[in-house]
ZADO-1210 file (C-alpha; in nm, 4 decimals, padded with zeros to 6 digits):
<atoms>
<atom x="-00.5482" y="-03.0606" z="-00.2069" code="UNK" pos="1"/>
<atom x="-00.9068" y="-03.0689" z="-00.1174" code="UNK" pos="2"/>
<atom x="-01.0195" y="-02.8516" z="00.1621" code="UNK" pos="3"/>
<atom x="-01.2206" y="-03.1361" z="00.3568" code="UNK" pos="4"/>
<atom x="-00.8176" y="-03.2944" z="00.3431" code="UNK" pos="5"/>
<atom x="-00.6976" y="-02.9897" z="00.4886" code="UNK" pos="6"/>
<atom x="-00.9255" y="-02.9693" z="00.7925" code="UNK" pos="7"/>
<atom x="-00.7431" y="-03.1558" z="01.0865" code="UNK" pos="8"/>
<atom x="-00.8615" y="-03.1253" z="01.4948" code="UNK" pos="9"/>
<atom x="-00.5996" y="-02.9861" z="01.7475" code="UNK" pos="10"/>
<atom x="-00.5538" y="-03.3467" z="01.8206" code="UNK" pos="11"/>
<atom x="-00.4084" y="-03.4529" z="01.5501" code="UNK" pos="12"/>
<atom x="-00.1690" y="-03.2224" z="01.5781" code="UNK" pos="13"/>
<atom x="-00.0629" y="-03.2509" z="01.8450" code="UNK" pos="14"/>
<atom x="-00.0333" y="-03.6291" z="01.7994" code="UNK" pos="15"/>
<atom x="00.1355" y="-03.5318" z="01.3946" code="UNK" pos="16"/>
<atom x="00.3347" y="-03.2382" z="01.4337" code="UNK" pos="17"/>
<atom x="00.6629" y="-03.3036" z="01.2943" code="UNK" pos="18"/>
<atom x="00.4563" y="-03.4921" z="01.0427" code="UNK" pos="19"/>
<atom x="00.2317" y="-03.2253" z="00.9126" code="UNK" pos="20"/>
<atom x="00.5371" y="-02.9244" z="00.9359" code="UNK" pos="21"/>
<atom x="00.7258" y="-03.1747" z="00.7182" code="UNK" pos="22"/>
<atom x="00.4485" y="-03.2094" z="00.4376" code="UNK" pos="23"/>
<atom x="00.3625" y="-02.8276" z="00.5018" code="UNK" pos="24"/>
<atom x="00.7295" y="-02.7287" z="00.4278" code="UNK" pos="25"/>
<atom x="00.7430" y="-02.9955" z="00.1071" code="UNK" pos="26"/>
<atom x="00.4206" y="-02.9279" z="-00.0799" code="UNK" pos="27"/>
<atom x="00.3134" y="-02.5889" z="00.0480" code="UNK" pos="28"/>
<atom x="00.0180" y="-02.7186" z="00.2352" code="UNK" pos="29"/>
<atom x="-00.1928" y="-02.5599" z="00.4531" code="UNK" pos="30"/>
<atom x="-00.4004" y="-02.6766" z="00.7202" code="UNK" pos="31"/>
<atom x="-00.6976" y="-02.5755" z="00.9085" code="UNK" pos="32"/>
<atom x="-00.6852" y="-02.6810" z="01.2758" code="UNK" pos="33"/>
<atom x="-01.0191" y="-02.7128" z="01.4165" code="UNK" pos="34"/>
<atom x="-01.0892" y="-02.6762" z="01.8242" code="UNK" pos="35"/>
<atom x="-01.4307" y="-02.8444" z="01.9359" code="UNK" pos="36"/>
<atom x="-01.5315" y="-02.8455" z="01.6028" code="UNK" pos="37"/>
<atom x="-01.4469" y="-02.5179" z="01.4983" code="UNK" pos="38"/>
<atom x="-01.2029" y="-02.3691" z="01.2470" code="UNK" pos="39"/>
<atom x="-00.9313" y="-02.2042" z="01.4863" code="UNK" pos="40"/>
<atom x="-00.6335" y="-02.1499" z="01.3340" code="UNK" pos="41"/>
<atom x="-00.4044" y="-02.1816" z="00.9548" code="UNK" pos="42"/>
<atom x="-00.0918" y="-02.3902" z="00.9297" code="UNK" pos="43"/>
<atom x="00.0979" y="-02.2947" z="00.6849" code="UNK" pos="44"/>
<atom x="00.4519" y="-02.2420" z="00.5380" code="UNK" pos="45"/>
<atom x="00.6426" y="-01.8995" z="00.6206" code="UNK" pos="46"/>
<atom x="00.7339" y="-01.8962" z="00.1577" code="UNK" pos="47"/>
<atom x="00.3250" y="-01.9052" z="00.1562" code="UNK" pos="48"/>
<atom x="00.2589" y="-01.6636" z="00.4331" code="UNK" pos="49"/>
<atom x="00.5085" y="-01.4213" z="00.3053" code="UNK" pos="50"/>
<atom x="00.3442" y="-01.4610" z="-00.0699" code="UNK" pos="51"/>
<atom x="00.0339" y="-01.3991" z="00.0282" code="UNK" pos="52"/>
<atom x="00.1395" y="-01.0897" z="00.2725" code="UNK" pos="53"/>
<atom x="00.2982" y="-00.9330" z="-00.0285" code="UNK" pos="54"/>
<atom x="-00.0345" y="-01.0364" z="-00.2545" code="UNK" pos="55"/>
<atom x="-00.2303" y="-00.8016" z="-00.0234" code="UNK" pos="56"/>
<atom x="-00.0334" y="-00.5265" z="-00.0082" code="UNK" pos="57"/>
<atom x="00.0063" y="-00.5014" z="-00.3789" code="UNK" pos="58"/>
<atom x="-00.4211" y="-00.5271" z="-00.3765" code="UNK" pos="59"/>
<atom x="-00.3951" y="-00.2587" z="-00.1383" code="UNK" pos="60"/>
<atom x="-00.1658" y="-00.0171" z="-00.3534" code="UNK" pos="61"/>
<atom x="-00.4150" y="-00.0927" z="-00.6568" code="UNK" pos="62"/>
<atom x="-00.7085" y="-00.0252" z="-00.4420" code="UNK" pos="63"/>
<atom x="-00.5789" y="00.3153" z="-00.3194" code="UNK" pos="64"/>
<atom x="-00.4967" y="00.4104" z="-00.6569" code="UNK" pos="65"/>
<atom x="-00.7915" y="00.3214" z="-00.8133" code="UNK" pos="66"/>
<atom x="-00.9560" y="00.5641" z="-00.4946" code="UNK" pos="67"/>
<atom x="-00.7445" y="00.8123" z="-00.5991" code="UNK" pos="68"/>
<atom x="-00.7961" y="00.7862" z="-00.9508" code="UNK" pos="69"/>
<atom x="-01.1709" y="00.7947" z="-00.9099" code="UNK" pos="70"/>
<atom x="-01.1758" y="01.1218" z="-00.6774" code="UNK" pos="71"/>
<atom x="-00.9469" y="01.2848" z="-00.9297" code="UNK" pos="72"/>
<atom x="-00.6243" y="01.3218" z="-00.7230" code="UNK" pos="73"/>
<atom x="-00.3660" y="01.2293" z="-00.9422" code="UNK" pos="74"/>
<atom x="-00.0816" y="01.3968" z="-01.2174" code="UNK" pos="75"/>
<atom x="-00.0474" y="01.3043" z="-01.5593" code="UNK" pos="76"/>
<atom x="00.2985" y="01.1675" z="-01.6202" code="UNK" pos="77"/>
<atom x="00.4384" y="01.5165" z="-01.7859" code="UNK" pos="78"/>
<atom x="00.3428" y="01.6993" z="-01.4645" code="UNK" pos="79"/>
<atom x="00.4814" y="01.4216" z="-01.2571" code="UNK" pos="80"/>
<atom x="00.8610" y="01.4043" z="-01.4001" code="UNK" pos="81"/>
<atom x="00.8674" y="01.7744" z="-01.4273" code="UNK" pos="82"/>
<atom x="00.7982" y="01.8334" z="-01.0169" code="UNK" pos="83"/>
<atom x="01.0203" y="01.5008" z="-00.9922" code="UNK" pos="84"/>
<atom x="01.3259" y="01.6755" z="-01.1736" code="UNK" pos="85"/>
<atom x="01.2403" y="02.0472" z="-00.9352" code="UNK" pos="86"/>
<atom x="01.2453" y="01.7997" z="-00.6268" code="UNK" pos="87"/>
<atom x="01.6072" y="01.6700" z="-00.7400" code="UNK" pos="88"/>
<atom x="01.7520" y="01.9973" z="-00.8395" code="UNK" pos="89"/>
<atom x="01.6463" y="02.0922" z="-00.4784" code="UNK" pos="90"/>
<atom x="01.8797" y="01.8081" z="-00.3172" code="UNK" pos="91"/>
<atom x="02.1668" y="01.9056" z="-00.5702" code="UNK" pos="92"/>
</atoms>
């Protein structure tokens, strides 16, 4: 879908709602409702939201690590298992 397609005023809907949530929920759609002319708010379906909500906070975990990485605050795996296997004799 083109975005110019997507773009619809308050108006419409208003006038289209069942419509538009119908065609949202089929085809994944989202819309961009305009309010005197101006992009407002995003319609879209709660699979999509959730999707892109889980998107993010995988970029977020990759971003921190890559931080981390770069300022040198990590453990190579053979120092990572071995304070993993003290931790669980701890618990035991």
């Amino acid at each position: 879908m083109k975005l110019s397609e997507s773009v619809k005023p308050i108006s419409y809907l208003k006038a289209h709602a069942s419509e538009i949530i119908k065609d949202i929920s089929a085809n994944h759609k989202t819309f961009i409702i305009t309010q005197n002319g101006e992009a407002k708010v995003i319609v879209q379906d709660l699979e999509t939201y959730e999707q892109i909500k889980e998107s993010l906070a995988l970029l977020k975990v990759l971003s921190q690590s890559k931080k981390s990485l770069n300022e040198g605050e990590y453990k190579n795996h053979t120092k990572a298992f071995r304070d993993l296997r003290k931790q669980l004799k701890q618990i035991q």
